[in-house]
N, C-alpha and C positions, 0 to 999 in steps of 0.2 A: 506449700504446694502451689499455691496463687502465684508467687512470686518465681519457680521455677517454671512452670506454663507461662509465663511473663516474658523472661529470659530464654526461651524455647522461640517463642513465635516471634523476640527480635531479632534471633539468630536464621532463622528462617528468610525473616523479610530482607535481612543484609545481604543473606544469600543470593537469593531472588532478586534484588533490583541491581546486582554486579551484575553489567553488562561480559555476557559469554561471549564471544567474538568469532563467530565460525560459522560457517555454511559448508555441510560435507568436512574434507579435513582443509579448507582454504581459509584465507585469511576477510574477514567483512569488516567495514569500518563505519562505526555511528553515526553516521550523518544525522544532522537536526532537522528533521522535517518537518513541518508546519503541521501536518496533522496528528502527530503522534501525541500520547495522552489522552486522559479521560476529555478534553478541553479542545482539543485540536482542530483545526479544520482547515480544509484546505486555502491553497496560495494561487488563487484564479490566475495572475499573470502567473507563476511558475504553472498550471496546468497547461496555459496557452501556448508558452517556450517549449514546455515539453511535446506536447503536440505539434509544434514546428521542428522541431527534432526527431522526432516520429517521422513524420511526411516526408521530409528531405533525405533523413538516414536509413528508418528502420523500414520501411514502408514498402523499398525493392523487394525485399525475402518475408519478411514477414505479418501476418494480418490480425485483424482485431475481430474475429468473428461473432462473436457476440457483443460487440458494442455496435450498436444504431446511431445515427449521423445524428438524429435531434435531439441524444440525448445532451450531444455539446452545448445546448442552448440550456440547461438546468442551471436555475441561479445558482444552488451549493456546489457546481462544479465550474465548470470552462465560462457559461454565461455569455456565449457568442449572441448574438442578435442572429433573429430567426432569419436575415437575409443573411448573412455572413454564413450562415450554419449552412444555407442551401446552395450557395455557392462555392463553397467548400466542398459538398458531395458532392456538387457536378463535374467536380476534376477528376473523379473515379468514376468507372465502370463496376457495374453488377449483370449479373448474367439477367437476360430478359424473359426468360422460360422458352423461347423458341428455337435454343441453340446460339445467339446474338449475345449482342452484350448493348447495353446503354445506359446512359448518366443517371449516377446515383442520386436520389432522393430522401429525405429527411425519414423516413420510415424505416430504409434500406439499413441495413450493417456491412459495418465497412469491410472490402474483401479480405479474405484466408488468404494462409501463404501460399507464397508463390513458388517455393520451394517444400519438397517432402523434406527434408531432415532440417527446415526453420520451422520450429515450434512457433502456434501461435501465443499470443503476446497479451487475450485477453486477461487471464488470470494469472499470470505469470508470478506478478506481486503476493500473490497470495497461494503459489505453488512452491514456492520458496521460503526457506525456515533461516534467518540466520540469528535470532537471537532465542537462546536456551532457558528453560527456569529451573529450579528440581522438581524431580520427576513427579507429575502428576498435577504441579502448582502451572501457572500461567502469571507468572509476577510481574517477571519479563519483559512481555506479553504485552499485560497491561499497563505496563509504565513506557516501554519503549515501540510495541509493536512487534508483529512477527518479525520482521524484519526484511521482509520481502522487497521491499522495498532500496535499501542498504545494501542488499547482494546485487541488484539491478547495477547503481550509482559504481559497487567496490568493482564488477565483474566486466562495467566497460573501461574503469579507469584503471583494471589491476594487469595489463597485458606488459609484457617484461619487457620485450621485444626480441626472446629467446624464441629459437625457429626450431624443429625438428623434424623429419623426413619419415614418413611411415607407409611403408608399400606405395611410392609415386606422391605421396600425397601431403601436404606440409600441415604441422599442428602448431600452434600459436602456445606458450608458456602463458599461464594466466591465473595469479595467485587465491583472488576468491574462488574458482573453480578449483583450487589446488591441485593443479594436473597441467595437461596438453589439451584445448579445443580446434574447432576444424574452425569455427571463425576466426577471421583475420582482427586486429584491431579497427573500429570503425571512426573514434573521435579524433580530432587533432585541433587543437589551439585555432580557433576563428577558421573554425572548417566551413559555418555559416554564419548571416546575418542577421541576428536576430530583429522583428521589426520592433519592439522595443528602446532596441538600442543597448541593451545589455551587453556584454563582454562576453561574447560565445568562449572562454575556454573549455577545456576538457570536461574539468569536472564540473562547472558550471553546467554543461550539458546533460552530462550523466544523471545530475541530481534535477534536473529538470525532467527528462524522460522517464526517470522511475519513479516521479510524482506522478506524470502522467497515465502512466502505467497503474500505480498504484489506485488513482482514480476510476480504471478502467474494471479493473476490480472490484471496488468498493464505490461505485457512485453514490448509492445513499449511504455513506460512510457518517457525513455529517446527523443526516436525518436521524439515526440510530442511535446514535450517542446523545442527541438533543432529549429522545424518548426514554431513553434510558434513565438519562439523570430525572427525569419529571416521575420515571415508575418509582426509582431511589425514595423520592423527597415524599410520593404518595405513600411507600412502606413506611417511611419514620413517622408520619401524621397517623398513620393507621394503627401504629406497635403504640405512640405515642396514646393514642385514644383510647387503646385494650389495656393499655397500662394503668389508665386515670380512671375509667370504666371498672377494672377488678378491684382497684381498692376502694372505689364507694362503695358497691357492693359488699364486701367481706370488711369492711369498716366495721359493720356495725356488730357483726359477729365476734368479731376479735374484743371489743369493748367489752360485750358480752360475757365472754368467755376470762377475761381480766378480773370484772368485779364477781364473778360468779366463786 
């Protein structure tokens, strides 16, 4: 019986950590991202690139409303220097409550879109599902991540360059979406310069944005996981103590109960 519970739950776990490949009916591809796993954490310079791809590219249409300017100065994330962070926001406007608008501040969150049909971008990583487990398990999940992330990277880098015409209106072929969308493709091979120095290609970029993104999501991503394993390692000291704890107790019972 042991041994067939044994041979169950590995057939389970093989199941579960084959990477599903799919977002909707489109195509998602596994990128490695620095933070994935129980272990993971983020890639400050890739969240900065991303961020610089953000501003330059996504930043026309769409906004991060719920992410605040000083969060970029958290060491487990971006780690800007609190002047660099304030000078950053002052290149954006925020509404002033008077009808006005003026230079954003470390407090402020950075504007919403600027288009009704550009969703914003704050949870976007984690409104998106591209990796599957069986149903009910989270194996997936926990080995690779939702995968929010990976649809971001597949979904700018997946455009065909197939055009279609719909009521006036052109749709872009675009395989992780597995369909027609109304965005155009936005990346293209050293579209910017990164100040790095990094090699802006395509998907260089892509996997950089949907870090950042990802971040945008999950800022204390790291902090969670750090709590976590310390709760882990507190349950096994604690199971470990109840364990060594019942049998001195019923030690002497059991003796007992032997020579009786």
């Amino acid at each position: 019986m042991i041994k067939k519970l044994a041979l169950s739950a590995m057939t389970v776990l093989a199941l579960g950590s084959t990477p599903v490949l799919a977002a909707e009916s489109g195509h998602v591809h596994d990128f490695a991202f620095s933070f994935e796993g129980p272990f993971g954490s983020y890639d400050r310079a890739q969240l900065q690139r991303g961020l610089q791809v953000y501003t330059e590219v996504c930043a026309a249409c769409h906004g991060l409303d719920l992410v605040t300017f000083r969060s970029l100065s958290d060491e487990t994330g971006l780690g800007l220097e609190d002047d660099v962070m304030r000078a950053y926001a002052a290149t954006m406007e925020v509404p002033d409550g008077d009808g006005g608008y003026r230079a954003a501040s470390g407090p402020d969150h950075f504007p919403g879109s600027s288009m009704e049909n550009a969703p914003d971008l704050s949870m976007m990583a984690k409104a998106r599902a591209g990796f599957h487990g069986p149903y009910g398990l989270g194996i997936n999940q926990l080995l690779h991540g939702i995968g929010g992330p990976e649809y971001i990277a597949s979904f700018l880098t997946g455009f065909t360059g197939e055009e279609t015409e719909q009521g006036g209106a052109i749709f872009y072929e675009n395989t992780a979406f597995g369909g027609n969308v109304a965005m155009p493709p936005q990346l293209e091979d050293g579209l910017l310069e990164y100040a790095d120095g990094t090699e802006a290609t395509e998907e260089q970029m892509a996997q950089d944005v949907a870090a950042f993104l990802m971040w945008a999501a999950e800022p204390k991503l790291v902090e969670r996981k750090m709590w976590g394993f310390i709760g882990v390692i507190f349950l096994a000291l604690l199971a470990s103590l109840l364990y060594l704890t019942n049998k001195r107790l019923w030690a002497p019972v059991k003796d007992a109960a032997k020579n009786s």
